[in-house]
C-alpha positions as CSV (number, residue, x, y, z in Angstrom):
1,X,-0.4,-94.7,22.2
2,X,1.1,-93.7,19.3
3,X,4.8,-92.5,19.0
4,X,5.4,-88.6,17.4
5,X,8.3,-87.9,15.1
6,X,11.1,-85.9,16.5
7,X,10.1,-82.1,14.9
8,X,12.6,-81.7,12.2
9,X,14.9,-78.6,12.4
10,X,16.4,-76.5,9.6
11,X,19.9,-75.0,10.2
12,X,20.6,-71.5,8.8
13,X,23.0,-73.0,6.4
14,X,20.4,-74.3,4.2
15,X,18.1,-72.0,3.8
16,X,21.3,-69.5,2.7
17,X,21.9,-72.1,0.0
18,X,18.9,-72.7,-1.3
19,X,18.6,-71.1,-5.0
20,X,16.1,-68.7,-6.0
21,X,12.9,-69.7,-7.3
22,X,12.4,-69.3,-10.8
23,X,10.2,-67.3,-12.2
24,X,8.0,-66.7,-15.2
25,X,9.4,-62.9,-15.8
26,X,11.0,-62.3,-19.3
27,X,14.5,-61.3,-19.9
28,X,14.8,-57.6,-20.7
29,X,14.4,-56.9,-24.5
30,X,16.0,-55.3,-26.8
31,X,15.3,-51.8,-28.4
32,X,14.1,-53.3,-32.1
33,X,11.8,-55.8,-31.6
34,X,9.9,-58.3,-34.7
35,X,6.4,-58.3,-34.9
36,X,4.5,-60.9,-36.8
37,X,0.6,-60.1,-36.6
38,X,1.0,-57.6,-34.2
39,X,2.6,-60.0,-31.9
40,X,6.5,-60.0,-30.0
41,X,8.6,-62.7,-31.4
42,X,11.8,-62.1,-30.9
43,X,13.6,-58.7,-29.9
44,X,17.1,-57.4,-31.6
45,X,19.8,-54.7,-30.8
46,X,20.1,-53.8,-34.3
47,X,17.5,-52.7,-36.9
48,X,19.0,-54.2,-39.9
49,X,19.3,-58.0,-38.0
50,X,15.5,-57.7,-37.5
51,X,15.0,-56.4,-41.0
52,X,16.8,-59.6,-41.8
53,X,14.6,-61.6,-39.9
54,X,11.7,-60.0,-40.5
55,X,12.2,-60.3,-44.5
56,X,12.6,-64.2,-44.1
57,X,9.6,-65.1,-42.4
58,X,7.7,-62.2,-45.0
59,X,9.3,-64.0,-47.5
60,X,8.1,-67.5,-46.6
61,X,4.6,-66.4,-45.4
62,X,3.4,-63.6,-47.3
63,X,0.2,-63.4,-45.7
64,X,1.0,-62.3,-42.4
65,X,2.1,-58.5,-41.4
66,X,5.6,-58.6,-39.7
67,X,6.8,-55.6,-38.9
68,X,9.6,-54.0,-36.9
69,X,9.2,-51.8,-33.3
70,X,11.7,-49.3,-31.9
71,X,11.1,-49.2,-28.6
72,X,13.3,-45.9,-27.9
73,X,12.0,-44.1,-30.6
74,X,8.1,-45.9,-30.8
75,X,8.2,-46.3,-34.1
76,X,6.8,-49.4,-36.1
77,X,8.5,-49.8,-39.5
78,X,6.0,-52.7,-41.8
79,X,8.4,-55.4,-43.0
80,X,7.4,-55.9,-47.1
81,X,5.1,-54.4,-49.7
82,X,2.2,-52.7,-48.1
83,X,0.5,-51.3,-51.3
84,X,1.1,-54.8,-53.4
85,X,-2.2,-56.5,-53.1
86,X,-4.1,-53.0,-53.6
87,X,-2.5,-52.4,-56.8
88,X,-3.5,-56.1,-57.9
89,X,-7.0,-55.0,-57.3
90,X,-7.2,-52.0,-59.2
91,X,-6.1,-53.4,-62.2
């Protein structure tokens, strides 16, 4: 006959110790947040550092839409020359 392991006990200590768990939540945004195709990239608590941002990435891909989101005020400000390739068209 086989031998069974002594059960193994946990003393309240331990379980008091133990850290949290981690977690896949996301850390609370900020009010302006950059958009690039309609997506969240980054968030800002100032609307002229995600102009700033937002005129970079415009700048180096001109193709995409990047934009800027208040989230207090729910306003979405486009980010570069909306009306530049229509006028090109016309012509």
């Amino acid at each position: 006959m086989a031998l069974r392991a002594a059960p193994k006990t946990r003393s309240k200590d331990e379980i008091e110790i133990a850290p949290e768990p981690a977690n896949q939540r996301k850390a609370a945004e900020a009010r302006y947040r950059l958009q690039v195709d309609r997506q969240t990239k980054r968030s800002f608590a100032t609307l002229e550092a995600a102009e700033e941002v937002g005129r970079v990435i415009k700048n180096a891909y001109p193709i995409v839409q990047v934009s800027v989101y208040d989230s207090v005020d729910f306003v979405n400000k486009l980010i570069g020359d909306a009306g530049e390739g229509a006028k090109s068209k016309a012509e």
